[in-house]
C-alpha angles and dihedrals in degrees: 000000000000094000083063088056106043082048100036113027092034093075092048095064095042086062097042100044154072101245111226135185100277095044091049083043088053110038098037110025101046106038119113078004113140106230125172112201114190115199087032093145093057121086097274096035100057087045091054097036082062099050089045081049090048081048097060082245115158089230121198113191112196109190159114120277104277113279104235128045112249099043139183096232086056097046104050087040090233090162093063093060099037138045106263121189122186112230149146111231088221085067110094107176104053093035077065098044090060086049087065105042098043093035083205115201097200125030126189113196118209100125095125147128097264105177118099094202087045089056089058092048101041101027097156094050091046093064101035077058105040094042118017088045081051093050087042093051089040093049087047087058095047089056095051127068094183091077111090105168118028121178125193122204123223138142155274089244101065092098130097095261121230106159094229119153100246121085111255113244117227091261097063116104129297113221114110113195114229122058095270102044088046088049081056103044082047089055099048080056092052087051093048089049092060095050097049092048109036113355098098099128097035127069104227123177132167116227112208111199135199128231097310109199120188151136114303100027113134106155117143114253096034129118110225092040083050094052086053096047088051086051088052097053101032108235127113118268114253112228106220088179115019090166094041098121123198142159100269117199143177110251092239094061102067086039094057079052103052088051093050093043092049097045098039089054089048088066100028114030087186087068090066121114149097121299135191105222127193140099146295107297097243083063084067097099143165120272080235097049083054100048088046088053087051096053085047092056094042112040134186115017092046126086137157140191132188121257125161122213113229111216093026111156114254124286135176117260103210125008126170135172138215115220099177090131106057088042087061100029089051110023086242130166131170102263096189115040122215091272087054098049092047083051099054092035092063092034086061096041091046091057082054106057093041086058096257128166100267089190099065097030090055086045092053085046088056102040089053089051092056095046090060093037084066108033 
C-alpha cells in the first residue's frame, strides 16, 4: 500500500541517500498537508495523487469517472487510500460545497477536456469545461482563505502559434488555435484576472506542459496509447502526422514540477507565475522518432507505417517551448530524456499487458525516479 511506503520505505531512503530538494519537498513539506486535486482520475492526476500520497499528503480528488476504461485511477486502487469525491468541475455549487467541507491549503487544477479532436466535436463542452470549471475553481479559492498555493494546469498550446523554430517564453501571446488550445489559452486569462482582482494573500501560477507521455495512459487521439492499442490488436500503428514535432516528456517530470512550484510559492509567494514547462530541446521530437523509439524499446510484436489522414482538423506542425524560467526560478533540470521516458513507458505497459500488479509496478517507477532525482 502507498501509506507502508510512505512509513516504511521513507525512512530508507532518507538514510541511504543524499537527500535532495523534492524529496525534502516531499517528504517534509507535504506531509499532513491538506491538498485538493480536481481532474485526479485522469492520467496526470492519478500519477500525481500517488506522489502527493508518497509525500504523507491528506489528499482530496474531486472528479468524473475516468474517462477511459481501463484507467490508471482503477488499476493502482488510488480511491481506497484518498477521499475521492465525484464531481464535475461545472458544477459550482457542489465544487463549493467540497471547499468548505475539506478546507484544502493547497489545490492543483487539472480537471479538463484534453483531447484536440474532442474539442472540435464537443466544442461547447470543451469550453464549459476549460473556462467556466476554471472561473468555478478560481471563485472556490477566492472564498476560501484556507487555500495558500493554488496551480492551474494548462497547456503548451495555449500560444499563437507560428511554427517558428524558437521555443516560445512565457510573455508571448495567448490565443491557440483549436477549441481546445483556445479553451486553454481562455482559462490562463481567467487565472490572471483573478490575480490581478482579488488574490492578494494567496500565491497562485499557471504551469503550461508540453506533450507527457507514461505508463497508464489510454485516452483516444494519443501516440503511445495508440502504440499499445496497436500491440494489443496486432496490426501496425498508422502514423496520421510523422513530421508533427513536440516537446515529449516523461509524466513525472512536470509533476515533480507542479509539487516544487506549489510548495515553493507557499513559502515564498514571490515565487508565483506562469511557467512553460517541458524538456531539453533535444527531447522535441517527431511522432515518428518517437514511434520509432517505441518499436526500439519494445521489440518484436509492434510495427507501424505510416499512413496520413486526409480531412484531419487542423494541428500545429512544430511547437516548442522555452522553459528558461522555471529552470532559473526553480533550479530545475529534465531528470529522464526522451530515450528514458519511451523506456519506462514500454517497461510499464509491458507489466500491463502480462497481468501484473500496476499498483506496485507504478509505485517502483516512482520511487526510481525519486531516488535519481536525489543522488
Amino acid at each position: 500500500m502507498i501509506y507502508y511506503f510512505r512509513e516504511k520505505e521513507g525512512a530508507v531512503l532518507s538514510q541511504n541517500l543524499n537527500v535532495g530538494k523534492f524529496y525534502r519537498i516531499l517528504m517534509d513539506f507535504y506531509n499532513g498537508k491538506k491538498v485538493l486535486v480536481t481532474g485526479n482520475t485522469g492520467f496526470k492526476g492519478s500519477w500525481l495523487t500517488l506522489l502527493l500520497l508518497i509525500a504523507g499528503a491528506d489528499v482530496t480528488g474531486y472528479a468524473l469517472e475516468s474517462p477511459t476504461n481501463p484507467n490508471l485511477f482503477s488499476l493502482t486502487s488510488i480511491s481506497k487510500q484518498i477521499r475521492h469525491i465525484n464531481g464535475d468541475i461545472r458544477d459550482y455549487e457542489h465544487l463549493n460545497q467540497v471547499f468548505d467541507e475539506v478546507q484544502p491549503e493547497m489545490v492543483f487544477h487539472l480537471a479538463a477536456q484534453p483531447i484536440v479532436r474532442t474539442s472540435y466535436q464537443k466544442p461547447r463542452y470543451t469550453y464549459e469545461t476549460n473556462v467556466m470549471g476554471t472561473v468555478n475553481i478560481c471563485e472556490c479559492v477566492r472564498l476560501h482563505p484556507c487555500v495558500k498555493s493554488f496551480l492551474n494546469v494548462t497547456t503548451d498550446k495555449v500560444y499563437q502559434n507560428k511554427e517558428w523554430c524558437w521555443g516560445y517564453r512565457e510573455n508571448e501571446p495567448l490565443d491557440g488555435f483549436d477549441p481546445y488550445s483556445n479553451s486553454k489559452s481562455c482559462s490562463e486569462l481567467v487565472t490572471h484576472a483573478y490575480i490581478n482582482s482579488f488574490f492578494k494573500d494567496i500565491a497562485v501560477s499557471t504551469a503550461r506542459a508540453g506533450n507527457v507521455i507514461g505508463g497508464g495512459d489510454f485516452s483516444v487521439d494519443r501516440i503511445i496509447p495508440d502504440c499499445v492499442r496497436a500491440v494489443i490488436s496486432g496490426n501496425p500503428l498508422q502514423i496520421r502526422n510523422p513530421d508533427s514535432i513536440r516537446p515529449y516528456q516523461h509524466v513525472l517530470e512536470p509533476l515533480y514540477l507542479y509539487m516544487t512550484i506549489c510548495a515553493e510559492q507557499y513559502k515564498d509567494a514571490s515565487k508565483a507565475g506562469f511557467y512553460n514547462i517541458g524538456p531539453d530541446d533535444k527531447d522535441s521530437v517527431t511522432t515518428q522518432e518517437l514511434v520509432k523509439l517505441f518499436a526500439k524499446y519494445y521489440g518484436e510484436g509492434f510495427s507501424y507505417k505510416i499512413q496520413p489522414e486526409k480531412d484531419m482538423p487542423h494541428e500545429a506542425n512544430f511547437l516548442k517551448l522555452d522553459t528558461n524560467l522555471v529552470k532559473s526560478v526553480f533550479s530545475w533540470k529534465p531528470l529522464w530524456n526522451i530515450e528514458k521516458a519511451v523506456e519506462k513507458t514500454v517497461e510499464w505497459s509491458r507489466s500491463w499487458l502480462n497481468h501484473e500488479n500496476m499498483e506496485e509496478v507504478t509505485i517502483s517507477q516512482i520511487k526510481e525516479y525519486l531516488k535519481e532525482r536525489t543522488e
